[in-house]
C-alpha positions as CSV (number, residue, x, y, z in Angstrom):
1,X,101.6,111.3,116.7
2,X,104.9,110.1,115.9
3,X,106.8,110.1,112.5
4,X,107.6,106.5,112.4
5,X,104.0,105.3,112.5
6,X,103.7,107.9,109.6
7,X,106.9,106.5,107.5
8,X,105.4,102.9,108.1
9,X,101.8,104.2,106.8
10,X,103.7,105.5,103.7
11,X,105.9,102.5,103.1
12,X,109.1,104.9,103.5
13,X,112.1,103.2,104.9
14,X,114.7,105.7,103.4
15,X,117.4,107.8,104.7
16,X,116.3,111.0,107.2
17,X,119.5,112.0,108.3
18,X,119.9,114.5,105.8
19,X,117.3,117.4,105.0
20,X,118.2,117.6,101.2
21,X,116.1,116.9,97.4
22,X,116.9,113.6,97.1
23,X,115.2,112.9,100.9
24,X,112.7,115.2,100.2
25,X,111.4,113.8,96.5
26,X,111.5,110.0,97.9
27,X,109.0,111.2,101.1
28,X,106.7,112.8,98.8
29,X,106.7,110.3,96.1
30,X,106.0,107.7,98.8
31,X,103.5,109.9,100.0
32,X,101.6,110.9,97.1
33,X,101.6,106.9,96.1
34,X,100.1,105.8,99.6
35,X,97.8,108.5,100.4
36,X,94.5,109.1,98.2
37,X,93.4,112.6,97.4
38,X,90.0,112.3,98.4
39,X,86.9,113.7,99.7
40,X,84.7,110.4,100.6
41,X,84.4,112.1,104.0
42,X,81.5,114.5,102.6
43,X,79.4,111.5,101.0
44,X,79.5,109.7,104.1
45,X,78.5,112.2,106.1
46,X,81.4,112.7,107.9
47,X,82.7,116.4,108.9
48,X,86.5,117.2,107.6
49,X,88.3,119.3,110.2
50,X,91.8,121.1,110.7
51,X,93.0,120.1,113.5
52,X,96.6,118.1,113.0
53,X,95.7,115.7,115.5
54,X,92.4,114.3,113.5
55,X,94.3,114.7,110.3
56,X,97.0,112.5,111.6
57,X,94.7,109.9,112.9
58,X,92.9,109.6,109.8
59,X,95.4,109.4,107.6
60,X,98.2,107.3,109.5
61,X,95.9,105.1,112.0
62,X,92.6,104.7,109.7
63,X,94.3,104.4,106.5
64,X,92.2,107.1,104.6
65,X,93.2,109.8,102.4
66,X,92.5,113.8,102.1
67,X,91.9,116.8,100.3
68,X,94.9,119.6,100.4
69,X,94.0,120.7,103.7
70,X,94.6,117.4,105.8
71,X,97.5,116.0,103.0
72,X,99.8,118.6,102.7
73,X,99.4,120.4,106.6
74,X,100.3,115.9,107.1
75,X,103.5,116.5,105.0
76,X,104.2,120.1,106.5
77,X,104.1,118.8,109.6
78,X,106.7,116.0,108.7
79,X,109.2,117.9,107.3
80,X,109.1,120.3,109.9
81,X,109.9,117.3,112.3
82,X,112.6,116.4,110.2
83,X,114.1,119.6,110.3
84,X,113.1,121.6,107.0
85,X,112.4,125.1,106.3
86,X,108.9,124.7,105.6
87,X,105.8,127.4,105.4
88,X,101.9,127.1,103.9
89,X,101.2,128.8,100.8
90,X,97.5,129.5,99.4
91,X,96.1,129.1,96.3
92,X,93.3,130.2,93.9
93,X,92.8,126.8,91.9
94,X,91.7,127.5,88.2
95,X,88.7,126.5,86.9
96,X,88.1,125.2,83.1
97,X,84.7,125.8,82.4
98,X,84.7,129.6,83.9
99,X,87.8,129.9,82.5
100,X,88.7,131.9,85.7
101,X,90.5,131.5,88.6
102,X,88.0,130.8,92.3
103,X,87.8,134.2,93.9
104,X,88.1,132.2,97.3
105,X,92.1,130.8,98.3
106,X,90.7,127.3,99.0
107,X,94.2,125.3,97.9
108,X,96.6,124.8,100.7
109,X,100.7,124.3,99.4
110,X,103.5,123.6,101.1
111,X,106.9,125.3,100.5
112,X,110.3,124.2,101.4
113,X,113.4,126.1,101.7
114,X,116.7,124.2,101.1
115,X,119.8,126.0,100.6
116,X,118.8,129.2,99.8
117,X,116.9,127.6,96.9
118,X,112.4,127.5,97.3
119,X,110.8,124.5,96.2
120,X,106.8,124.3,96.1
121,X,105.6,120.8,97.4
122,X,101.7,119.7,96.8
123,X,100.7,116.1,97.7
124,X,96.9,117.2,97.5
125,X,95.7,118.1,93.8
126,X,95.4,114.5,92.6
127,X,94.6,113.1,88.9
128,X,97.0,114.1,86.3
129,X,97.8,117.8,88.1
130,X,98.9,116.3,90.6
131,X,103.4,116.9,90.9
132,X,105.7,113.9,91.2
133,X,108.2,116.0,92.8
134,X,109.0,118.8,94.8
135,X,109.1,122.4,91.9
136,X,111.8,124.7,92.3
137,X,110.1,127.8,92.4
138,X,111.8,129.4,89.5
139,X,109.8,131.6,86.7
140,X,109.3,130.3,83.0
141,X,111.4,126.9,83.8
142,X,110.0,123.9,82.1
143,X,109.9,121.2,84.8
144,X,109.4,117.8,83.1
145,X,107.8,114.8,85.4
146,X,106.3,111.8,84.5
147,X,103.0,113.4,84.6
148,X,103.7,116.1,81.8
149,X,105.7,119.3,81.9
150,X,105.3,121.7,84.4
151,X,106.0,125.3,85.1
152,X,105.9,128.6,86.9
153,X,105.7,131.5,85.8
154,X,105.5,135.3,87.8
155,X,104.0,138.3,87.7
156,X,103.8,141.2,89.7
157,X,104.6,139.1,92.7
158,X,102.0,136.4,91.6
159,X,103.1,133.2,90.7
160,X,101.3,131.0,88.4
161,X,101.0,126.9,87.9
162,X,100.9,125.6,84.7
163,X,101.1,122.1,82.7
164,X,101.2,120.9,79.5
165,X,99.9,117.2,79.0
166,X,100.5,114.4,76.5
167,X,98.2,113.2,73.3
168,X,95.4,110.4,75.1
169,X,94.6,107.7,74.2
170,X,91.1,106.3,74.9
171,X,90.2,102.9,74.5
172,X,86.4,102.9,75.6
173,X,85.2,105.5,72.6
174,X,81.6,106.0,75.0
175,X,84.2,107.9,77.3
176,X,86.0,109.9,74.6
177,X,83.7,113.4,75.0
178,X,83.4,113.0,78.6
179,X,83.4,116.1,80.6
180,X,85.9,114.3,82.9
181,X,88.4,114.5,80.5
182,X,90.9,117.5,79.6
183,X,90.6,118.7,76.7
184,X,93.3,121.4,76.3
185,X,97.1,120.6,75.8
186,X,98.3,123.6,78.4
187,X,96.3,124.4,81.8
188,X,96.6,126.6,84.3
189,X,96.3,125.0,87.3
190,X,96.4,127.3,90.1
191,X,97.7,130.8,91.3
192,X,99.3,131.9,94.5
193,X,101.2,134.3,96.9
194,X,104.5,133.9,98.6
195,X,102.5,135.2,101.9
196,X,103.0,132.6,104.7
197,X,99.6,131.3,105.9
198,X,98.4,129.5,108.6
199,X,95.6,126.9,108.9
200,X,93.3,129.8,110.3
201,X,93.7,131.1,107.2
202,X,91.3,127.8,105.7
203,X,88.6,127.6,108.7
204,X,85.7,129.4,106.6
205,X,87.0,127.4,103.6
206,X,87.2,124.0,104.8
207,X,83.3,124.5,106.0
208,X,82.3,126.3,103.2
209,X,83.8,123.3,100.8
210,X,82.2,120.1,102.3
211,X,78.8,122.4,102.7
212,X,77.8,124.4,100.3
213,X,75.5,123.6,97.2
214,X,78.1,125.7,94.6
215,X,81.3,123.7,95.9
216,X,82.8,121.2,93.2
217,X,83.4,119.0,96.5
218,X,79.4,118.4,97.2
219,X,79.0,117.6,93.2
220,X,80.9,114.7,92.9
221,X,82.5,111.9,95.2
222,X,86.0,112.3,94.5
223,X,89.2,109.6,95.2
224,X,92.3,109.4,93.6
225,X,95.4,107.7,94.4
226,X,98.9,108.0,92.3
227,X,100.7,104.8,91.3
228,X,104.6,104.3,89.9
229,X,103.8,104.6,86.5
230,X,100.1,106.9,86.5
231,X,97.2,107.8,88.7
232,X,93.5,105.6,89.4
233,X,90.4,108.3,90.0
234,X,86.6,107.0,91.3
235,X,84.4,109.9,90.3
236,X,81.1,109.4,91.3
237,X,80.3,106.1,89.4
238,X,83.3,106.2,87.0
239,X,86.7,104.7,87.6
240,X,89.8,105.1,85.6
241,X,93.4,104.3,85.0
242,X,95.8,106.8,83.1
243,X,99.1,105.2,82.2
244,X,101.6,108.3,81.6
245,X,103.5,107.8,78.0
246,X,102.5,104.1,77.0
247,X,103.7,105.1,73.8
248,X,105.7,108.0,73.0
249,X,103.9,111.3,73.7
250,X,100.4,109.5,74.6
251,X,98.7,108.5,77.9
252,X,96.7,105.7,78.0
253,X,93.2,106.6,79.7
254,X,90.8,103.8,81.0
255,X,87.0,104.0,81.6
256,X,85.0,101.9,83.1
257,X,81.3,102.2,84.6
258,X,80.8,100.8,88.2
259,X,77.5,99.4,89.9
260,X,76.7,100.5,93.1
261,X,78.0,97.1,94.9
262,X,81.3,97.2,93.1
263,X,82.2,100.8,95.1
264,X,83.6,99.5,98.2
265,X,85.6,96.9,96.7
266,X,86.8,99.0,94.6
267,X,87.9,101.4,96.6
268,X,89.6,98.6,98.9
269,X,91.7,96.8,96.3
270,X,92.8,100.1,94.0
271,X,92.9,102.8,97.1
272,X,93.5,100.6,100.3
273,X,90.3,102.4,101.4
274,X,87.9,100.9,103.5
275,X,85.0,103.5,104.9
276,X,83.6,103.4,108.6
277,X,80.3,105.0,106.9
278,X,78.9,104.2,103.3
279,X,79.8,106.1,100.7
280,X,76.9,107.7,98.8
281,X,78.3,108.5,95.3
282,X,77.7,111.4,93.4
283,X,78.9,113.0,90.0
284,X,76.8,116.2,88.9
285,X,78.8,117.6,86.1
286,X,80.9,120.2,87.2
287,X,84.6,121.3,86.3
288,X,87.2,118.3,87.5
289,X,88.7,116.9,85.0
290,X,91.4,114.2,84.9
């Protein structure tokens, strides 16, 4: 494992002498805009494990994505190398249609420490949740990005994710009550701890994710990928295209309906994904929305 095979993987050719928030945002943003968020590994019946060595080879060398577990340990690891103050955080990732937060810390985040000041990094939530840049960990700040506004808030020693989204619009009307798509302005997103974890902490939760029946991972076939100016997703059967503010206040959402043989090239020309196994896709309506 070395970090210049992973800088070339990302298309990063920046600065790394210093360890500030300017070097920081450009890693990640290369990062989050080279890297799918994906799960393909479970519909292909391949196993997903922890170790950093597996993660780095199918990520860097096999040019595949990840879920939060193999992403952000990746970009942990990374910083570290480069000198940051890093730790793993975990999360209890909210769910829409339960209106409730997962009783089980299945969300791995990364934050980073730069003087004196915390900053929560996440290159693994995908679709439109997913941050453009590093969020100072400060309570009740609004944190514009490109994908909406986001912000923290705390309590009791909890902290909380939230973001509020733009108007959409939806050109394909056959997509406009899709259970795919948000329907609420302002989400919570996720809650977590400032308790340093480690990627023990995740063993019963990584298996319990790509096997059991109640896991949102199992239900659908998930790969998203974040571009300069808005995110693709392949859900199942369904690919789209969200272009953040098109026109003022409104996202631009795309739908379209794939055949079975249009999956794999599909996932090579708008993820840079090509699968050792094939993919078996899968979208049993469950809450993920985009």
């Amino acid at each position: 494992m070395n970090l210049e095979e992973y800088f070339a993987r990302i298309g990063y050719k920046g600065s790394l002498e210093k360890q500030d928030l300017e070097t920081l945002t450009d890693i990640f943003q290369h990062h989050i805009r080279a890297v799918p968020f994906e799960n393909l590994s479970i519909h292909c019946g391949e196993e997903i494990t922890l170790e950093l060595d597996h993660v780095y080879d199918k990520i860097v060398r096999r040019k595949r994505g990840g879920w939060c577990m193999e992403n952000n340990q990746l970009l942990g690891w990374v910083l570290k190398c480069l000198g940051y103050d890093t730790s793993f955080l975990g999360a209890y990732v909210f769910h829409p249609h339960q209106n409730a937060y997962t009783t089980i810390m299945t969300h791995l985040i990364v934050q980073v420490v730069i003087d004196g000041k915390a900053y929560i990094v996440d290159g693994g939530f995908g679709v439109s949740y997913q941050m453009w840049q590093p969020m100072e960990l400060v309570s009740g700040k609004d944190q514009p990005q490109a994908p909406g506004v986001f912000r923290f808030t705390e309590k009791n020693a909890v902290w909380y994710l939230e973001k509020m989204r733009r108007k959409q619009y939806i050109p394909n009307q056959n997509f406009s009550n899709s259970d795919l798509l948000e329907k609420k302005e302002c989400r919570e997103v996720y809650m977590f701890s400032l308790e340093p974890r480690t990627m023990e902490d995740f063993r019963f939760q990584c298996t319990y994710l790509q096997t059991s029946p109640d896991s949102l991972f199992t239900k659908k076939s998930i790969c998203t990928l974040q571009t300069t100016d808005g995110f693709r997703a392949l859900i199942g059967w369904t690919f789209t295209e969200t272009t953040y503010n098109y026109k003022e206040n409104m996202d631009l959402v795309e739908f379209v309906t794939l055949e079975d043989e249009e999956i794999e090239k599909t996932l090579k020309e708008k993820f840079n994904i090509t699968l050792d196994r094939k993919l078996v896709p899968i979208n049993v309506k469950a809450s993920y929305t985009i």
